[in-house]
Biopython code that builds the backbone (N, CA, C, O; Angstrom):
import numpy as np
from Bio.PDB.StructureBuilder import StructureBuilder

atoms = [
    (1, "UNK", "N", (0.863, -1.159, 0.000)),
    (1, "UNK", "CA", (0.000, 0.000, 0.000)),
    (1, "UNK", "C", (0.914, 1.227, 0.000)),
    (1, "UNK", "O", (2.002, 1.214, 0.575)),
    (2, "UNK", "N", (0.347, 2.494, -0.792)),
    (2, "UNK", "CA", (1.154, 3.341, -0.952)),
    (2, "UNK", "C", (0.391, 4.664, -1.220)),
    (2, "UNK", "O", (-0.816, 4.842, -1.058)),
    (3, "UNK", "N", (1.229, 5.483, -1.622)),
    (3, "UNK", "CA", (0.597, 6.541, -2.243)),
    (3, "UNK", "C", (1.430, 7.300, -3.184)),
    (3, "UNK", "O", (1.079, 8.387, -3.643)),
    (4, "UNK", "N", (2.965, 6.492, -3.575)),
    (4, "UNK", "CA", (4.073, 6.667, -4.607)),
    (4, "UNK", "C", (4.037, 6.281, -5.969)),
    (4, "UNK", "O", (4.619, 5.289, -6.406)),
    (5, "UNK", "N", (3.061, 7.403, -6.927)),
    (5, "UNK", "CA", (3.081, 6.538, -8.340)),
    (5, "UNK", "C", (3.935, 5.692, -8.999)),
    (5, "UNK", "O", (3.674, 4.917, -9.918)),
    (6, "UNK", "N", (5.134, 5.939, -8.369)),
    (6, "UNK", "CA", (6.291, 5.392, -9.407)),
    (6, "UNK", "C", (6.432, 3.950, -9.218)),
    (6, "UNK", "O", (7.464, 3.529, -9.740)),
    (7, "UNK", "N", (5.392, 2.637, -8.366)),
    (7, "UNK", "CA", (5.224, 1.886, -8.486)),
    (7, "UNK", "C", (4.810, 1.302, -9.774)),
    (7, "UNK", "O", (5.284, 0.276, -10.263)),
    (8, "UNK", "N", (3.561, 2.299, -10.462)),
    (8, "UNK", "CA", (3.083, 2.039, -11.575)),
    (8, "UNK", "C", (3.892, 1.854, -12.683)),
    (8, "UNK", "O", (3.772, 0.919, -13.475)),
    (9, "UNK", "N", (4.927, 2.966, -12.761)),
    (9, "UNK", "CA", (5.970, 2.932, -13.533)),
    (9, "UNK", "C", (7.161, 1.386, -13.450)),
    (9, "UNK", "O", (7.617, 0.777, -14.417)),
    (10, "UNK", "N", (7.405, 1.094, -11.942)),
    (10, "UNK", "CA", (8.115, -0.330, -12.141)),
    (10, "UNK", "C", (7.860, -1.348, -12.578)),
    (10, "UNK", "O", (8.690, -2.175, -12.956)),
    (11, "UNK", "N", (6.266, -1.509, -12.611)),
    (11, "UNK", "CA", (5.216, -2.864, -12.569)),
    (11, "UNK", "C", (5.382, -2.461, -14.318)),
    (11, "UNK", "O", (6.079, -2.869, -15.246)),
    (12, "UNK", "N", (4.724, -1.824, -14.203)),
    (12, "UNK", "CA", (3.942, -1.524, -16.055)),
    (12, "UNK", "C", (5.228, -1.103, -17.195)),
    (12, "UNK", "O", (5.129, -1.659, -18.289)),
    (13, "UNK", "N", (6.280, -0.269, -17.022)),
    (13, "UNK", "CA", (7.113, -0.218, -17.844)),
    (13, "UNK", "C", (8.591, -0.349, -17.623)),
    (13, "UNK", "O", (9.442, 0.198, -18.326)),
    (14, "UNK", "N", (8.755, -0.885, -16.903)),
    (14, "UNK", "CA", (9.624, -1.556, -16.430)),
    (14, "UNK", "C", (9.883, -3.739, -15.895)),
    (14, "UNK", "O", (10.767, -4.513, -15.527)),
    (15, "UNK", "N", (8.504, -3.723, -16.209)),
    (15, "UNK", "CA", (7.785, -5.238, -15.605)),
    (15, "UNK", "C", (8.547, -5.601, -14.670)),
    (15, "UNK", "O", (8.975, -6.718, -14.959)),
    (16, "UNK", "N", (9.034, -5.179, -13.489)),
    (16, "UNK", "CA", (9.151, -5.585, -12.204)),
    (16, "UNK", "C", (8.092, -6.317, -11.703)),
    (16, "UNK", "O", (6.923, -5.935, -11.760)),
    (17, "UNK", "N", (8.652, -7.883, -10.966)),
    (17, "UNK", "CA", (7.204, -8.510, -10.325)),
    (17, "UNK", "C", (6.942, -7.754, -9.410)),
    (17, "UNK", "O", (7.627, -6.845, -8.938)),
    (18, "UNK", "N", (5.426, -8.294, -8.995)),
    (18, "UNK", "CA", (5.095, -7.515, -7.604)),
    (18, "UNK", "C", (3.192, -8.531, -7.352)),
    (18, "UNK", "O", (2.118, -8.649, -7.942)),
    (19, "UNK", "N", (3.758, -8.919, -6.318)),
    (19, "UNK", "CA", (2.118, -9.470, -5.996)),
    (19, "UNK", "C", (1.140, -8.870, -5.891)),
    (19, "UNK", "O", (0.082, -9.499, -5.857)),
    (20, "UNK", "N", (1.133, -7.352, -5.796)),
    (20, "UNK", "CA", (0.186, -6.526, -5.932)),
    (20, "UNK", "C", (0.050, -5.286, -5.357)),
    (20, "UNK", "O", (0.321, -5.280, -4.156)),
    (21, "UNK", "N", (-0.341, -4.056, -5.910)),
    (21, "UNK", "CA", (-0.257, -2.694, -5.585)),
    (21, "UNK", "C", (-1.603, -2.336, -5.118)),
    (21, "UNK", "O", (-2.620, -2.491, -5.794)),
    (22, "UNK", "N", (-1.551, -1.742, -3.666)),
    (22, "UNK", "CA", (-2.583, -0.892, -3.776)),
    (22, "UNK", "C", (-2.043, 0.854, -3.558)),
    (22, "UNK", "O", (-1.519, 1.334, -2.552)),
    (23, "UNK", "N", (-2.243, 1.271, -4.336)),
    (23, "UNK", "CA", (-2.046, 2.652, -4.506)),
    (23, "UNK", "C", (-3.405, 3.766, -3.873)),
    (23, "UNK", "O", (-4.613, 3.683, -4.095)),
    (24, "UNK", "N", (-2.859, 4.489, -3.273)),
    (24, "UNK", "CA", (-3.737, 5.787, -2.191)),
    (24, "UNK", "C", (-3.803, 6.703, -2.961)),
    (24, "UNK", "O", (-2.772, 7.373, -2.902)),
    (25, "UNK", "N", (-4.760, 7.204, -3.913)),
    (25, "UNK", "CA", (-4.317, 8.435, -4.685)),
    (25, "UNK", "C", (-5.875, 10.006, -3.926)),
    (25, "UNK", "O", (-6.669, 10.632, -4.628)),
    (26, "UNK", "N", (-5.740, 10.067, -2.765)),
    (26, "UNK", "CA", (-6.664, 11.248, -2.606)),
    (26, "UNK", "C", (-6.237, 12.219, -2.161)),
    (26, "UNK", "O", (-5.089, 12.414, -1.764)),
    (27, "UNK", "N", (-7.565, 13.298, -2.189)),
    (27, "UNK", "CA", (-6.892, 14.788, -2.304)),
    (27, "UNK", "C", (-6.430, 14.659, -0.590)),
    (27, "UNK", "O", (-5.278, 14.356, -0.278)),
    (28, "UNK", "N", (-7.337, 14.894, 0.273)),
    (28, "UNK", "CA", (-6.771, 14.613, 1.695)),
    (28, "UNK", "C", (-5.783, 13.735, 2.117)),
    (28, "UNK", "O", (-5.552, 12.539, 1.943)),
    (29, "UNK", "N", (-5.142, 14.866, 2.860)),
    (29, "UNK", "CA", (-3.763, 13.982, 3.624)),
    (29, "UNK", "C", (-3.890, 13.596, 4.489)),
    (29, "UNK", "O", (-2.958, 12.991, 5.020)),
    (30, "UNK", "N", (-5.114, 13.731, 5.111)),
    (30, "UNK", "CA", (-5.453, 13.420, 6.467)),
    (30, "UNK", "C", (-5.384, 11.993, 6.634)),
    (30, "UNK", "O", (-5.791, 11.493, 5.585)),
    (31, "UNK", "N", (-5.031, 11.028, 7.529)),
    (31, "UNK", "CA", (-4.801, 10.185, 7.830)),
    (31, "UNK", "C", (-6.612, 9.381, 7.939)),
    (31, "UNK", "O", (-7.160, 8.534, 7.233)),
    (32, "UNK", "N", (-6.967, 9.968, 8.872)),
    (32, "UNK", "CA", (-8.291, 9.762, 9.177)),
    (32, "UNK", "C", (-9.443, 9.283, 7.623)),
    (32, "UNK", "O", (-10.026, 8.247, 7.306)),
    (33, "UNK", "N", (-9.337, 10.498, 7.073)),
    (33, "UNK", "CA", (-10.068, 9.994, 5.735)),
    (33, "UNK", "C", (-9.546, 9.075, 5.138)),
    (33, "UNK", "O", (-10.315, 8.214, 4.710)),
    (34, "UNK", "N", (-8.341, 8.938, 4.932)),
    (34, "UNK", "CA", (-7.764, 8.200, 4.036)),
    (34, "UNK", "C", (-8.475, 6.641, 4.429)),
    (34, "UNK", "O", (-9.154, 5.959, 3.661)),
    (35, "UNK", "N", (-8.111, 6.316, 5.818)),
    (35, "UNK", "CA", (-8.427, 5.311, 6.501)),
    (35, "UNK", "C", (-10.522, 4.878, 6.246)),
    (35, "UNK", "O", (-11.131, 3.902, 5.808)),
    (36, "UNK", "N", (-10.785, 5.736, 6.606)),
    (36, "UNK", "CA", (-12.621, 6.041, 6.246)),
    (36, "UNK", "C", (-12.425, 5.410, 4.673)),
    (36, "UNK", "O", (-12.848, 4.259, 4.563)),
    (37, "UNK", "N", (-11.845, 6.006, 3.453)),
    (37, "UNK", "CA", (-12.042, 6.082, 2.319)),
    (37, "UNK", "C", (-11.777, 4.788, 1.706)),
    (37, "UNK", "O", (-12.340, 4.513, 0.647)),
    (38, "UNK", "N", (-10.625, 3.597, 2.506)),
    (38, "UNK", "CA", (-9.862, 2.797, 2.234)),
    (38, "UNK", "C", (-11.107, 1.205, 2.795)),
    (38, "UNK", "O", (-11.140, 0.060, 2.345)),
    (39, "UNK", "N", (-12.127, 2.005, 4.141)),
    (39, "UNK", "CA", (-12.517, 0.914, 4.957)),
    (39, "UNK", "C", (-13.840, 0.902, 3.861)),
    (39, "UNK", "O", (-14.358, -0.144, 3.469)),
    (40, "UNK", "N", (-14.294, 2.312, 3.434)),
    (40, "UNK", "CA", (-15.367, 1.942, 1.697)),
    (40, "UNK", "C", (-15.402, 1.081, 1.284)),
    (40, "UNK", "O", (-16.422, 0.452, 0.999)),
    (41, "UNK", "N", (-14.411, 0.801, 1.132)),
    (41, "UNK", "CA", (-13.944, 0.010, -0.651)),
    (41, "UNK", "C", (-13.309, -1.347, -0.548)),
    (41, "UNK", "O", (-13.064, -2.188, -1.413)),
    (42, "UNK", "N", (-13.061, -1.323, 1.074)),
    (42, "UNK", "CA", (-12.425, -2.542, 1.262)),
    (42, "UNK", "C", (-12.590, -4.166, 0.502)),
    (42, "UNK", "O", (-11.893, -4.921, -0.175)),
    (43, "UNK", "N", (-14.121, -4.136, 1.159)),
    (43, "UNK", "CA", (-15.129, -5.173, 0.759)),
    (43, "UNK", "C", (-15.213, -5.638, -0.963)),
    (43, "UNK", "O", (-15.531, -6.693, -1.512)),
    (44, "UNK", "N", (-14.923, -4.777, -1.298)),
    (44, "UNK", "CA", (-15.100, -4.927, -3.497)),
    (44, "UNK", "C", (-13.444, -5.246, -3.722)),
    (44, "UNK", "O", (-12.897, -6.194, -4.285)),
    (45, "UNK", "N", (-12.863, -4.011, -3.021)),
    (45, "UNK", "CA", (-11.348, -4.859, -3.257)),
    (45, "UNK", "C", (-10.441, -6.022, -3.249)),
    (45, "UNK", "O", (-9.609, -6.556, -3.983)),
    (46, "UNK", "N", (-11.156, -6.222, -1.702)),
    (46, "UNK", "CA", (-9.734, -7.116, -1.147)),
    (46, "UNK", "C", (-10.000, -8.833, -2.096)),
    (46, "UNK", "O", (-9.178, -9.728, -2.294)),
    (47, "UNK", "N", (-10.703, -8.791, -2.291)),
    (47, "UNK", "CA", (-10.460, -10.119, -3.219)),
    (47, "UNK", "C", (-9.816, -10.142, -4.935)),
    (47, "UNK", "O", (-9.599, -11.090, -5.689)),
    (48, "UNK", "N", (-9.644, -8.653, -5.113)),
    (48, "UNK", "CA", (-9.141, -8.814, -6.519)),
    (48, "UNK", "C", (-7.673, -7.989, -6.382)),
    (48, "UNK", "O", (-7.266, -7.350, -7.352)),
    (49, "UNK", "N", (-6.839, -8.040, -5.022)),
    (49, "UNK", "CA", (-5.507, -7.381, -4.608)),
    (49, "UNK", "C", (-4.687, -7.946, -5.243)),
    (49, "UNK", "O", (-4.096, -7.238, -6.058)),
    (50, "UNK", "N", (-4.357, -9.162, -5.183)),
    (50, "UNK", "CA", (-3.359, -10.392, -5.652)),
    (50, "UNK", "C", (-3.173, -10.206, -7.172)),
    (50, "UNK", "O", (-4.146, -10.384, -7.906)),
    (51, "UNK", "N", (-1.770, -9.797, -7.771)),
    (51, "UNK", "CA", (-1.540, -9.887, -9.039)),
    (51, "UNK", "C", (-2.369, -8.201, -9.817)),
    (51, "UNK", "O", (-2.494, -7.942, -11.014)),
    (52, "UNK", "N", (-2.694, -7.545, -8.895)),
    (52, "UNK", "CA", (-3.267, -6.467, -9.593)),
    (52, "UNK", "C", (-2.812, -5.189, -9.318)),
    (52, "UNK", "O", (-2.371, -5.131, -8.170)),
    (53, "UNK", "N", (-2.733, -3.934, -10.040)),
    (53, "UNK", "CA", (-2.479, -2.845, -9.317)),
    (53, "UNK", "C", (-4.077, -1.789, -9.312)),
    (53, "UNK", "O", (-4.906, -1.481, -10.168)),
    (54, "UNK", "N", (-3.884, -1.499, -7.818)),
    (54, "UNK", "CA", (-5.537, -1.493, -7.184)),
    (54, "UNK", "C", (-5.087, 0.395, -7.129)),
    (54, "UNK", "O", (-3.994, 0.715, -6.661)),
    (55, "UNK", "N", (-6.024, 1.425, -7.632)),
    (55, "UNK", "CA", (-5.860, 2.743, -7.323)),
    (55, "UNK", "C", (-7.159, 2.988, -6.602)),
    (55, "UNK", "O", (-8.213, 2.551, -7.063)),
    (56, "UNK", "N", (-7.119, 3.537, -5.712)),
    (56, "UNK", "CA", (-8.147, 4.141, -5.235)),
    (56, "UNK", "C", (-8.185, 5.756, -4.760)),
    (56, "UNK", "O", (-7.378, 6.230, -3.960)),
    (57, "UNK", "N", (-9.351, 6.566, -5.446)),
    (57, "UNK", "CA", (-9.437, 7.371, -5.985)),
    (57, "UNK", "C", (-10.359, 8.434, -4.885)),
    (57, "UNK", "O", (-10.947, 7.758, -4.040)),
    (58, "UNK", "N", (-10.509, 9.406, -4.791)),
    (58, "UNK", "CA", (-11.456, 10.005, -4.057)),
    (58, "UNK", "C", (-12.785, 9.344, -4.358)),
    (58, "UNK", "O", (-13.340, 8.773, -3.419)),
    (59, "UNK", "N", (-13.392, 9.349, -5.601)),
    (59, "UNK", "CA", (-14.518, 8.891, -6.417)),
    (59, "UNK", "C", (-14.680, 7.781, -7.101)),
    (59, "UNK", "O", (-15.793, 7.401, -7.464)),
    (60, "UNK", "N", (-13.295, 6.977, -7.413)),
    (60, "UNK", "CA", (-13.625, 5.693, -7.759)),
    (60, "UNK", "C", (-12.169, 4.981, -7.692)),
    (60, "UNK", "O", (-11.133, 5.529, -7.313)),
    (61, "UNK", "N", (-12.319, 3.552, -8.169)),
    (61, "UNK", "CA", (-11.583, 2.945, -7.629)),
    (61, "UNK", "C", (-11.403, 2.385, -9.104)),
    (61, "UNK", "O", (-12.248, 2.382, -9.999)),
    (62, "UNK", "N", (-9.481, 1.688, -9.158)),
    (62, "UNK", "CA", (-9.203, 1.645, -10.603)),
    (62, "UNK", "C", (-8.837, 0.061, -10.636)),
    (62, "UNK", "O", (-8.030, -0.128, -9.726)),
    (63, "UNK", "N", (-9.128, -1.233, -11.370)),
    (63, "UNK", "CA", (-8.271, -2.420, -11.101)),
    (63, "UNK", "C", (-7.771, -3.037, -12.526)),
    (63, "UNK", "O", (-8.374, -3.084, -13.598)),
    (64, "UNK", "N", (-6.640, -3.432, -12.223)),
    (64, "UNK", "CA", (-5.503, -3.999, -13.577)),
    (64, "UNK", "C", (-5.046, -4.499, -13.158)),
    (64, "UNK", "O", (-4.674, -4.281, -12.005)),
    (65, "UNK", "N", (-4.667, -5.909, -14.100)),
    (65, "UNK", "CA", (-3.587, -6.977, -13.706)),
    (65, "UNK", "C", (-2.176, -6.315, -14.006)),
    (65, "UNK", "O", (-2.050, -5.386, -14.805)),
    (66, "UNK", "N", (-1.232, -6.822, -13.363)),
    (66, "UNK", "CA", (0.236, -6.502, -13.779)),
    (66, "UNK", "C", (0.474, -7.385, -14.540)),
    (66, "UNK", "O", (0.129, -8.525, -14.227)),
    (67, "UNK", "N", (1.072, -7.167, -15.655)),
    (67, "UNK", "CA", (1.668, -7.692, -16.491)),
    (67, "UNK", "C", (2.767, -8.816, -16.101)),
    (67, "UNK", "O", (3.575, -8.374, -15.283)),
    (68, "UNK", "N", (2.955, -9.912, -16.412)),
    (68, "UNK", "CA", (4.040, -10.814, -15.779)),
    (68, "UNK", "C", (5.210, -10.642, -16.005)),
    (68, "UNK", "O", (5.432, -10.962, -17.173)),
    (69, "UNK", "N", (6.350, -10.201, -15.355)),
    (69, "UNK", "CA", (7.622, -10.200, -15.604)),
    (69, "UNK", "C", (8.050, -11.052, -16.509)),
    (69, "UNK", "O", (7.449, -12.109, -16.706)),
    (70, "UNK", "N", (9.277, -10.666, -17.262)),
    (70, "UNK", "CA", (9.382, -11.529, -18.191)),
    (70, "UNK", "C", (10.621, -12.422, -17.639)),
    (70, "UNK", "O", (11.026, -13.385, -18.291)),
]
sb = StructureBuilder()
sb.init_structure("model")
sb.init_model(0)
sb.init_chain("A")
sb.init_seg("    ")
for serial, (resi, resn, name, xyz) in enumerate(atoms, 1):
    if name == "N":
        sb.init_residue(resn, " ", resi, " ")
    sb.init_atom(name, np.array(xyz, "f"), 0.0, 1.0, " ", f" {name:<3s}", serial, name[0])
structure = sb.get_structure()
């Protein structure tokens, strides 16, 4: 879990493995929301984490497989 795009960049154009990204992308820094915003979405997420890079968004939430290292 993160909130450092440049994961996207290792996984996707770079094909670094990685069992799976979840990426934090909201406007608040607040700890608190983030946590509120993360416990949303939990439920739809957490079963498609594995092998995917997961963004979650103020307003929506993004899911893609990573590409397999070569």
């Amino acid at each position: 879990m993160t909130d450092d795009k440049g994961f996207g960049e290792l996984v996707f154009r770079r094909r670094l493995a990685s069992q799976g990204i979840l990426l934090i992308r909201l406007s608040s820094p607040r700890i608190a929301a983030r946590v509120r915003r993360l416990a949303s979405v939990w439920t739809a997420i957490e079963p498609h984490l594995e092998g995917r890079f997961v963004v979650i968004g103020d307003n929506k939430v993004r899911i893609r497989p990573i590409p397999l290292a070569p």
